[in-house]
Every structure is written in structure tokens, then in C-alpha cells.
N, C-alpha and C positions, 0 to 999 in steps of 0.2 A: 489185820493191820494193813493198810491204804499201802500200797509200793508206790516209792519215788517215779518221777518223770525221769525217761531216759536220759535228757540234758541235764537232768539236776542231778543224777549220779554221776556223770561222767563231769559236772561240775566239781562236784564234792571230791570225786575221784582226783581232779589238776589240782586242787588246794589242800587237801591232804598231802599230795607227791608235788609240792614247790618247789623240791631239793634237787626231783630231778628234771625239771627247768633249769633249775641254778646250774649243775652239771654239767648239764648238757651243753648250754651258752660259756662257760667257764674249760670245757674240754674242746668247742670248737674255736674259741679263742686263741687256746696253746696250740692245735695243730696250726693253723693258720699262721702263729707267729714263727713257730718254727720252718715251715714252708717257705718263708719270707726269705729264710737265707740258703734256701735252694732255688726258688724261683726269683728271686728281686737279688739283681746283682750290685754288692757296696759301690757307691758311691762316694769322694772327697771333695769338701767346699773348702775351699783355698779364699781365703781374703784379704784384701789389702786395705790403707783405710786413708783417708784424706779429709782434715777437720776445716769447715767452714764456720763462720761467727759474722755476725753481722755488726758493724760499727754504727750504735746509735749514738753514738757523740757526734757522727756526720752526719746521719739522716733526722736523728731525730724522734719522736715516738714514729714506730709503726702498729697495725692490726695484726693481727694473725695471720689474715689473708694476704696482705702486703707481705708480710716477713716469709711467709709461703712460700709465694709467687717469685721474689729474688731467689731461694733457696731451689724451687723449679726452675727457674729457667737454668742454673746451671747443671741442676741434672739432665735438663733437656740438652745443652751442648753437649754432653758426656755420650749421649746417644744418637748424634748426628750421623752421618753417614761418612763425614770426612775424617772424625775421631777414631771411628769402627773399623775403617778401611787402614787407617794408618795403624790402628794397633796390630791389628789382623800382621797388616806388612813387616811391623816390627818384631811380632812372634819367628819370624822366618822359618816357618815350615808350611810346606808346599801342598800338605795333604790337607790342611785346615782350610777352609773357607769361611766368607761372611757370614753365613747363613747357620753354619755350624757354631760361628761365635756366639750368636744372638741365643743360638738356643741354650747354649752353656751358660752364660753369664749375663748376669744382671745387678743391678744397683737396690742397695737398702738404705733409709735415713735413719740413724738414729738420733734424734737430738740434733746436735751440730757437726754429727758424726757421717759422713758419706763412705758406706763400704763398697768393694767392687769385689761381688765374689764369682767365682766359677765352678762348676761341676765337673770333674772326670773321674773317670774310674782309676786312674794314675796319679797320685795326690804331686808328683813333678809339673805334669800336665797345668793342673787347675792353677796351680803356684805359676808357674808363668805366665800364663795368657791375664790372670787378676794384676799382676806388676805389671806388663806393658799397657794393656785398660787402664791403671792409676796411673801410669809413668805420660801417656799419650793425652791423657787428660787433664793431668797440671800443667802441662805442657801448653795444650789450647788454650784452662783459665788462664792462666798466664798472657799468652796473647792478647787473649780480650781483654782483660782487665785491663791492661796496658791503653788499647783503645779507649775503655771506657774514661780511663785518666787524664786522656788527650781529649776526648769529646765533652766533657768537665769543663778543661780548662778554656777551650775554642768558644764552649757555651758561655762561660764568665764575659770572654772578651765579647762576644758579640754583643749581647746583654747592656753591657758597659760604654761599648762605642755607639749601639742606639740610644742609648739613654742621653749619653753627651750630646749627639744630636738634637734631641728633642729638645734640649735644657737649652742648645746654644740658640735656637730663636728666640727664646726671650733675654737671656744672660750670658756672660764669658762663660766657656771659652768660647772660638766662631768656628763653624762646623769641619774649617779645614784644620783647627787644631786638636781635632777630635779624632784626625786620623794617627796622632801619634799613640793611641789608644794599642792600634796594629800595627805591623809591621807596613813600611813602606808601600812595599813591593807586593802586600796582599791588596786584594780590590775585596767591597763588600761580597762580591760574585764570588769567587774565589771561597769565602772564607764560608760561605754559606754550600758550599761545595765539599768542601773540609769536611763541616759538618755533619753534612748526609753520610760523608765518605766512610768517618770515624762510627759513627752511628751502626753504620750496616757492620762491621768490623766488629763492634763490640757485642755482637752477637744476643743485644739483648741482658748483657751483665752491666749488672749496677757497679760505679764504684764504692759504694760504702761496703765494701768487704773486707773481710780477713780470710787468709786461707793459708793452711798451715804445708811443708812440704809431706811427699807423702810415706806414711807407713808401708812399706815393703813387705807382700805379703810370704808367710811362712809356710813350710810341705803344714801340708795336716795330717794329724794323726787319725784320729777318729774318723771311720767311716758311715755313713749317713744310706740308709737305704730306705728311699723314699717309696711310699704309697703305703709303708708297712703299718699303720694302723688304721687304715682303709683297709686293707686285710684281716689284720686282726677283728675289726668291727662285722666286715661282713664274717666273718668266721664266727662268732660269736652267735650273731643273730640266727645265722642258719643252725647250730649245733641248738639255740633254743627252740625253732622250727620243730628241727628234726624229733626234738625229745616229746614235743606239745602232742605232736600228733602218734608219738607214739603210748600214749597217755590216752590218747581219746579212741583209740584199736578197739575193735567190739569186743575183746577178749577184757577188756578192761571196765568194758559195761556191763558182762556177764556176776551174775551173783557171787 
């Protein structure tokens, strides 16, 4: 009778012993995860949360993109350097730095949900530095928005008193009663000054917002040890390695 090819035994050989594939990937999985909490030290994500919504009774329909893009730029203010600096200052502790914030903490959107969380290995830690973050940051929208209320209202007037303008060469009223539109004592120059001024100030926030004050974030309990199924995965793959080729051993090609 004809003998098999030595690849097709040692074939028939790995599909017979699947199990110890299975094994193998299923026993380098568990060492790996358990390794995970000798070599990968716990980690606590601490967060705090602050709810924005957008008011379309004032804007109107938006796209997705539009409605986006207002919801960006105030995660973009949240990430400024003068936001970052001043939370950092407001942590008051002197071993902390910028650059140590930036790597700990960062911003999630859920929905209409803005969370600011942090990482440390001290679940006190990550709780404070995510409250001054949220605390320093309702703080700025705050600011802005404020701006963008006034740069609103400036653009109404201005709007209004060109228009009068234009209306008053052909019809009442006559263009110098058009300045009761503004204030006296403001000049067109002026209020087109305003403008810019308020503009730059509002950093870019719309006012059609809502913004809620913020949730204060809590210690965490639950600790988080990141990369650990990166681990477990290469664990797994190599324990199936390992097993494959010990399956394909010339002692496992022998008769």
C-alpha cells in the first residue's frame, strides 16, 4: 500500500490534534492574563461630565456636520493651552506638569454628553485633576458664550442700522435718524471694532447652546489595566505557535 506524503501526514497529523491547538492558544491566553497583574500596573479613570445640547428653536435645522462642528469647537476650547494651564494651576500641586496633564487626561463625547476623564494609579489623583479640567472648562464656556451673546446682539444692531441706511435714500426715516438705532456715543468704526473684538473672544462658540453645570467627578473604584487584552491576544497566538509546531516535530511524522 502507497505511504502518505510527509506534509500530508503531518497534515492529517494537526487535524487530528486540533485540541492541542485549541490548548495551547486557550493556555497561553491565561498565562498572559494573568501576568497582566504582575507586569501591567492598575490604573483608575476618574470622570467628570458636562452636558451640552444645542438649541434648534435658535438655529434652526442643522446637518450633522454643522451640529458636529459647534460641538468641536468647544471641545476644542476645552483643549486650549490657556484652559490646560489654568487647570494644571488650579490642581496646586507642584510635581504635576503640562505635559503630564495632557498624557493623563482627555475628553470623550457621548451623545450630548462631554466627559473629562483622567488616569492615575491613585483613584484621589485622577478625581481631582478630571474636576479642575471640568471646573476650568465651564468656566471658559461660560466666558465665551457670554461673548458670543454680545457678538449676537452687536451683529443685530449693526444689521439693522445698515439697513436703515440703505432704506433712508429712498424713504423715512433720514440717515441721521438711523443712528438712534446705536447708541450716541458709538461710531459705525467703533461698533465694527466691537465686533471683531467680541468675535475673537468668543472663541469660536455659537450662541445657540445649552450647557448644563458640571457633574463633579467621583474616586473610582474599579481599576482599569490597560494593554491587558493586547496581552492576552498576543498570549494566546503564541501558545497556538508554540503548540503548531510542536505537532509538526519529526517525531510526530515518524510511523
Amino acid at each position: 500500500m502507497a505511504q502518505l506524503p510527509t506534509h500530508q501526514k503531518s497534515g492529517n497529523k494537526i487535524f487530528d490534534n486540533w485540541w492541542v491547538l485549541l490548548l495551547g492558544g486557550i493556555t497561553g491566553a491565561l498565562v498572559a492574563y494573568f501576568s497582566s497583574f504582575i507586569f501591567i500596573s492598575p490604573v483608575y479613570v476618574a470622570e467628570a461630565q458636562l452636558s451640552v445640547v444645542i438649541n434648534f428653536k435658535e438655529v434652526g435645522h442643522l446637518s450633522q456636520y454643522e451640529q458636529d462642528q459647534m460641538i468641536g469647537n468647544i471641545i476644542s476650547l476645552f483643549y486650549t493651552n490657556d484652559v490646560l494651564s489654568e487647570a494644571v494651576a488650579n490642581i496646586d500641586d507642584p510635581a504635576i506638569t503640562e505635559s503630564d496633564f495632557k498624557n493623563s487626561c482627555f475628553i470623550e463625547r457621548q451623545v450630548n454628553s462631554i466627559l473629562f476623564r483622567c488616569k492615575s494609579g491613585d483613584p484621589s489623583i485622577g478625581m481631582n485633576w478630571a474636576k479642575n479640567w471640568a471646573k476650568t472648562s465651564h468656566q471658559a464656556l461660560s466666558e465665551a458664550y457670554s461673548h458670543a451673546l454680545k457678538y449676537e446682539s452687536i451683529k443685530r444692531q449693526q444689521i439693522a442700522y445698515e439697513s436703515c441706511v440703505q432704506r433712508s435714500y429712498f424713504v423715512f426715516p433720514t440717515p441721521a435718524e438711523c443712528q438712534k438705532i446705536i447708541s450716541d456715543q458709538v461710531t459705525e468704526e467703533k461698533l465694527e471694532n466691537d465686533l471683531k473684538q467680541e468675535m475673537l473672544s468668543s472663541k469660536n462658540i455659537f450662541p445657540g447652546i445649552k450647557f448644563s453645570d458640571v457633574i463633579p467627578a467621583e474616586p473610582p473604584h474599579k481599576a482599569t489595566r490597560f494593554q491587558t487584552n493586547s496581552l492576552v491576544l498576543s498570549g494566546s497566538i503564541f501558545g497556538f505557535i508554540l503548540s503548531f509546531f510542536f505537532l509538526i516535530k519529526d517525531k510526530y511524522g515518524k510511523k
